[in-house]
Every structure is written in structure tokens, then in C-alpha cells.
C-alpha positions as CSV (number, residue, x, y, z in Angstrom):
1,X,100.8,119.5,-80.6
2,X,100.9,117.6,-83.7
3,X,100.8,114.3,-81.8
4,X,98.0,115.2,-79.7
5,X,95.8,116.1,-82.1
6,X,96.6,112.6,-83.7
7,X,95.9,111.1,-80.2
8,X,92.8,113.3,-80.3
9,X,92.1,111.5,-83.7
10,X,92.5,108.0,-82.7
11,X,89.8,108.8,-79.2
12,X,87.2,110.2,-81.9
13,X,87.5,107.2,-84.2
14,X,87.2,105.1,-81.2
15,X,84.5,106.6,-79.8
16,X,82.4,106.6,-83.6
17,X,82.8,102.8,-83.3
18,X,81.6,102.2,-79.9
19,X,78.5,104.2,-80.9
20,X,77.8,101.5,-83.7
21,X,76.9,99.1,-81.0
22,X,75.5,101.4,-78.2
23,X,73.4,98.3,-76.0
24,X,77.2,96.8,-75.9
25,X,78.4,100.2,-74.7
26,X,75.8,100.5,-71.9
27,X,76.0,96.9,-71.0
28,X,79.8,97.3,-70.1
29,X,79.6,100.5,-68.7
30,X,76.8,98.5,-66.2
31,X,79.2,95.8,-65.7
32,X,82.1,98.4,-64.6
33,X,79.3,100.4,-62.0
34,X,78.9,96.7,-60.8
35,X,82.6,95.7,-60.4
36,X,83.1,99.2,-58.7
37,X,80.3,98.6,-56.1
38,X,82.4,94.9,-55.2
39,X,85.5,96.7,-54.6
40,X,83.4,98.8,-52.6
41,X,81.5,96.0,-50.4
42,X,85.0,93.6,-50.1
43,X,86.5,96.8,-48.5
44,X,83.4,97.5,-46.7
45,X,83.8,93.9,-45.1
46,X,87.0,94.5,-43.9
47,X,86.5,97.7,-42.1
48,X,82.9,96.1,-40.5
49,X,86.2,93.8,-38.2
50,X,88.3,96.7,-37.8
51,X,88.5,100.0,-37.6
52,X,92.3,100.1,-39.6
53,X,93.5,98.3,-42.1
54,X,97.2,98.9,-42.6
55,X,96.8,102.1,-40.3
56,X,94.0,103.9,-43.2
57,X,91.1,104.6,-42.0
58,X,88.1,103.1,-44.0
59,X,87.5,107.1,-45.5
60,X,91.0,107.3,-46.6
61,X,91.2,103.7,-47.9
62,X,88.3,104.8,-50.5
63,X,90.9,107.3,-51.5
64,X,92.7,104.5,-52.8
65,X,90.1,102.4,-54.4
66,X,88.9,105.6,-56.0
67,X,92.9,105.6,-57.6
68,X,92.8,101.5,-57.9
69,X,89.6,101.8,-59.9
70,X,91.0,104.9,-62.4
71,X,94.1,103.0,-63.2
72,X,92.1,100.5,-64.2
73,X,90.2,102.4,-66.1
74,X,93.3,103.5,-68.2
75,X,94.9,100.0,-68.4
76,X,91.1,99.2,-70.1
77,X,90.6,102.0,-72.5
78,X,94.2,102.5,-73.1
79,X,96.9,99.9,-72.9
80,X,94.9,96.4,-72.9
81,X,93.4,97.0,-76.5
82,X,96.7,98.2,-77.8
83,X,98.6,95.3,-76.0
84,X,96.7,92.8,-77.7
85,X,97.2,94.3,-81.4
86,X,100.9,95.4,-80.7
87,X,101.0,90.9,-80.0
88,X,98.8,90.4,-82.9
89,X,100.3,92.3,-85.2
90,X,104.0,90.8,-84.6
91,X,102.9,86.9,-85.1
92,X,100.8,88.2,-88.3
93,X,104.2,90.3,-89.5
94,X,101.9,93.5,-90.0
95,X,103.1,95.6,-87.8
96,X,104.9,96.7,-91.3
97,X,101.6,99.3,-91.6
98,X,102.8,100.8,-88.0
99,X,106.6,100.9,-89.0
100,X,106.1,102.7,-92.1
101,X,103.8,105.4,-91.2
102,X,105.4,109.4,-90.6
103,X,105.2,108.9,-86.8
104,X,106.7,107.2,-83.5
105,X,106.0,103.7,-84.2
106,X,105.4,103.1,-80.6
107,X,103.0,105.7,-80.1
108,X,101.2,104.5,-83.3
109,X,101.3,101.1,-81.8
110,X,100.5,102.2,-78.1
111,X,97.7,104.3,-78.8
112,X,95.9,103.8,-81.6
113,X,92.6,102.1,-80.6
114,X,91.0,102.7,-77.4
115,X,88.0,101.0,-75.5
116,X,86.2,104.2,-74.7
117,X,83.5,102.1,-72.3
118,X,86.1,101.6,-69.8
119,X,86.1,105.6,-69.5
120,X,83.0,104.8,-66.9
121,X,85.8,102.7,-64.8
122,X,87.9,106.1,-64.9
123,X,84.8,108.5,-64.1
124,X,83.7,106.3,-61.7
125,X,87.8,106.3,-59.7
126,X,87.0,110.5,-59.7
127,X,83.7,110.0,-58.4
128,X,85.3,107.6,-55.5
129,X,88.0,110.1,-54.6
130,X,85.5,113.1,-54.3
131,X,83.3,111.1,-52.2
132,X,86.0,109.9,-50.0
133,X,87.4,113.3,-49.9
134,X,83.6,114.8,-48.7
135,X,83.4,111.7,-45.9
136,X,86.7,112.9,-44.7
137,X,85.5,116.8,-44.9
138,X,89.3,117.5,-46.5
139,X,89.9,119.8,-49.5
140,X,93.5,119.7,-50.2
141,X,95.1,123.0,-51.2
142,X,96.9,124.0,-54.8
143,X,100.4,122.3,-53.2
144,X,98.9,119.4,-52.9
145,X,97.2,119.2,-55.9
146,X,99.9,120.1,-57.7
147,X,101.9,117.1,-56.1
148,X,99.1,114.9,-56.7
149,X,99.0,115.5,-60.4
150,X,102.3,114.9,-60.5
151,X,101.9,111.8,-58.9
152,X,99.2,110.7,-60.6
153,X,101.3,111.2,-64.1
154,X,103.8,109.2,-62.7
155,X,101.6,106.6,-62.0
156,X,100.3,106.8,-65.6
157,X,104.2,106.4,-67.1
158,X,104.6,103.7,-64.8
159,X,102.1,100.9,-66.0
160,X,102.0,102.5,-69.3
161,X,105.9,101.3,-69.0
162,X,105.4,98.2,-67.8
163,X,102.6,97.2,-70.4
164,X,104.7,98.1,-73.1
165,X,107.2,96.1,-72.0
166,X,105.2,93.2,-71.9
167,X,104.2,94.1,-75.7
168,X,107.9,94.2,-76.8
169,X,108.7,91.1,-75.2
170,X,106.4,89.7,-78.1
171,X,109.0,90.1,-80.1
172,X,111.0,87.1,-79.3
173,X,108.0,85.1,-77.0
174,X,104.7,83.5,-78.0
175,X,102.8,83.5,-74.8
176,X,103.1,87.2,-73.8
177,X,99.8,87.2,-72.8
178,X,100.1,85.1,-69.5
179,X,102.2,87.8,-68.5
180,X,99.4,90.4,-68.7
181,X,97.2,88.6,-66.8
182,X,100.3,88.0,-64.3
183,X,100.3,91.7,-63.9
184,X,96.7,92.0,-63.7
185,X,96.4,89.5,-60.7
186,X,98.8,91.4,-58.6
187,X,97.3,94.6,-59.8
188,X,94.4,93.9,-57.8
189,X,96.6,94.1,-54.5
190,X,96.2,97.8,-55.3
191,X,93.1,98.2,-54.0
192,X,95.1,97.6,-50.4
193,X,97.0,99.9,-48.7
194,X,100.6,98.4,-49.5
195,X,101.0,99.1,-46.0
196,X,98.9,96.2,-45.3
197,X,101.5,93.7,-46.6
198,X,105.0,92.9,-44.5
199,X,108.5,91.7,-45.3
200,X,109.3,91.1,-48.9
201,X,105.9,91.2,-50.2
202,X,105.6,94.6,-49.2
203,X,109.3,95.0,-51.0
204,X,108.2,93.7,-53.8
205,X,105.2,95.6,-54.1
206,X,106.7,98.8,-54.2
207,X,110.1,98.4,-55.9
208,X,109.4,95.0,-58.3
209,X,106.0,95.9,-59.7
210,X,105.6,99.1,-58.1
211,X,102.1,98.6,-57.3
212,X,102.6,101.1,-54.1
213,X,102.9,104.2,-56.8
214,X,100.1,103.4,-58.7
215,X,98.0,103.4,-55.9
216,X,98.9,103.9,-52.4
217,X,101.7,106.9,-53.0
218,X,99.3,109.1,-55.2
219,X,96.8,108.4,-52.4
220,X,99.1,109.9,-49.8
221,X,100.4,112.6,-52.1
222,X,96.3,113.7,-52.2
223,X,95.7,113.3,-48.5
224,X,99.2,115.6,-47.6
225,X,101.0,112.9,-46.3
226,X,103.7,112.0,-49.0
227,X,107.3,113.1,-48.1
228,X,109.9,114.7,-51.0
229,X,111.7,111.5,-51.0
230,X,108.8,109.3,-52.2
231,X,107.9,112.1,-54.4
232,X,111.3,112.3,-56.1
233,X,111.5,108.4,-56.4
234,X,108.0,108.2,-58.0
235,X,109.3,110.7,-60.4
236,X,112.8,108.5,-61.2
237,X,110.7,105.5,-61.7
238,X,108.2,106.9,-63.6
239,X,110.8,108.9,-66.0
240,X,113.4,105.6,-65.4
241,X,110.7,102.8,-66.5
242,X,109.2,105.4,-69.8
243,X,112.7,105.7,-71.1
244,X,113.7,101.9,-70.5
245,X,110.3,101.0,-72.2
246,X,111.2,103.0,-75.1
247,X,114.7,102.0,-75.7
248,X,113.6,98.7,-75.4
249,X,111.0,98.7,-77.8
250,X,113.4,100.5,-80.2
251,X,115.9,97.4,-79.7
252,X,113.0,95.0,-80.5
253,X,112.2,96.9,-83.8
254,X,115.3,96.1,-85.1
255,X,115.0,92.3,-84.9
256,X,111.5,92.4,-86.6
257,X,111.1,90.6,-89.6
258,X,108.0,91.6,-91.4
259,X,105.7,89.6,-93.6
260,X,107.5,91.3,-96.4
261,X,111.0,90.9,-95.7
């Protein structure tokens, strides 16, 4: 409780400095309606030549795009701001003020500052699902929700993982940020089903960057099609890839050497 009313702390602080510069906050939020409505006309092009696109139906593909576009909402508000400061912060040596404060450094580092316009990219991934969900005339049942949450949290722990690996690597790398833009480019294969990809890019889509349960996996879990084994391998990579994350980032704090020392 006591770290989620810090969290709580750190969105209200973010939120009062967003609403100093409120044409900037309705100018991105446009921008993110616009990006949405691409996603939405690429896919649209594909399904105008076919009627399946790695065997989903055009319905059940916006299912996934509704996911692709959340996530990416999180990375926004979430992980990119922090990423960039968590990089900043080690070449400056001032990560000392994260270090010495009463709480997990890497929550402190993680989840400090948000950018609460990208919140429009995650309202506008729930308003894809439900409207995907309506053209498919499908209300899932409490089962299946329940799975789907789970999913979805999985999901969550899994690029939040990955992210702050990338961070941590700052440690002992200058160019981290190439990396994050790596991950961003192969990202956007998530708007596919991963079934659309063969062979070993289909592999390495679901077990290397696990793109396939960010995306397509919580997708099936909502549409009652995921199986207990996917289920209980989303939850071992999601729990795996948290706890590696974490260890790793307590290694790294260890070699730090602040401005001060």
C-alpha cells in the first residue's frame, strides 16, 4: 500500500505538469488518435486482399491492434520517460538522489515520471478491443476475463522487464538508446498476428523478444482460445524476465560510481 500511494504520487505530479502546457497535451493526444486510425487503415489494406491474415479474421485482428496500441500506450506513459532518465542519470552520476532515498531504487527509478498524454494511446487500445469485441457480437464470460487479466499483467511484466534491462545495461554501455529503438522497431510486428510469420522469425518472435505475449497470446486468452500451456508459459516468462530484471539491476548498482564517490 505504501508504494502505491507513492506511485499514486508520482501520476498526480505528472499529471499537474502536463496541465502547465495543456495545447501540448491536446496536440499529442491528436497525434496518438491519428497514429491509431493508420494502424487501423494499414490493417484495413490487408484484409481489402484477403479475408485471413494468419488465420484471424479482420474482427479478431482489431482485437490485437486494440492490445498493440495499449502496450504502447504503457511503454509511452510509463517506461520510455523513465528509460531516458534512468540513462541520463548514470552518465551525469546522479542517480545518487535515487540511491539514497527510503525506497526500492528501481521502482524510484522505473516509475517516477510519467507522460500522462500517452494515456489517450491506452484509452484508445480499450476503445479498439470493445469495438472489435461488438463487430464480433462476443462477450466473454468471468473465466475468461479472469485469464485475460492475467494475461494482460503478464504482458505488462514482460516489456516492463525488457525495458529495464535495457536501462541497466547503461551501466557499463554508452549507446543504450539504439537498443530501445531496436525494440521499438520489432515492436511494431505486434500489430500482426505472430501467426502471420514462419520458421525462425515466428521463433523468435515469441521466445527471443516475446512479442507473441504482448500481443497475440492476450488476444487469444480474450477471444477463449488460449490453451493452459501458453497460459502457464506467459506466467513463467512474465514472473522469469521481472525477477531477472531485478537481480540484474541490483548487480549493476553495485558497480555504480556516483558523481560523489
Amino acid at each position: 500500500m505504501r508504494y502505491a500511494r507513492l506511485f499514486g504520487l508520482f501520476l498526480k505530479a505528472s499529471f499537474l505538469v502536463e496541465l502547465e502546457y495543456r495545447a501540448n497535451f491536446a496536440a499529442r493526444a491528436m497525434v496518438s488518435v491519428f497514429w491509431a486510425g493508420v494502424t487501423l487503415v494499414g490493417a484495413g489494406v490487408f484484409y481489402s486482399h484477403t479475408d485471413t491474415v494468419g488465420g484471424w479474421t479482420f474482427d479478431e485482428a482489431l482485437v490485437i491492434i486494440g492490445l498493440f496500441t495499449f502496450m504502447g500506450g504503457v511503454i509511452q506513459t510509463f517506461l520510455q520517460p523513465n528509460v531516458q532518465r534512468i540513462i541520463e542519470m548514470i552518465r551525469l552520476g546522479t542517480l545518487d538522489f535515487v540511491l539514497t532515498k527510503p525506497v526500492n531504487s528501481q521502482f524510484m527509478a522505473s516509475l517516477r515520471y510519467s507522460q500522462m498524454f500517452s494515456i489517450v494511446d491506452m484509452l484508445l487500445g480499450v476503445a479498439i478491443v470493445v469495438w472489435a469485441l461488438f463487430r464480433l457480437r462476443y462477450a466473454p464470460d468471468l473465466l475468461t476475463l479472469a485469464q485475460f487479466a492475467l494475461m494482460l499483467v503478464m504482458a505488462i511484466l514482460i516489456v516492463y522487464s525488457i525495458w529495464m534491462v535495457i536501462a541497466t545495461l547503461a551501466f557499463w554501455l554508452v549507446k543504450v538508446n539504439n537498443m530501445a529503438e531496436l525494440f521499438n522497431s520489432v515492436y511494431d510486428t505486434g500489430r500482426f498476428p505472430v501467426t502471420t510469420f514462419q520458421g525462425l522469425i515466428r521463433l523468435a518472435l515469441t521466445f527471443v523478444v516475446p512479442i507473441a505475449f504482448i500481443t497475440t497470446f492476450p488476444a487469444q486468452s480474450l477471444l477463449g482460445w488460449l490453451d493452459a500451456t501458453t497460459l502457464l508459459a506467459a506466467v513463467a516468462m512474465g514472473v522469469g524476465l521481472f525477477t531477472a530484471s531485478a537481480l540484474f539491476w541490483r548487480r549493476a548498482v553495485r558497480s555504480y560510481s556516483s558523481a560523489g564517490s
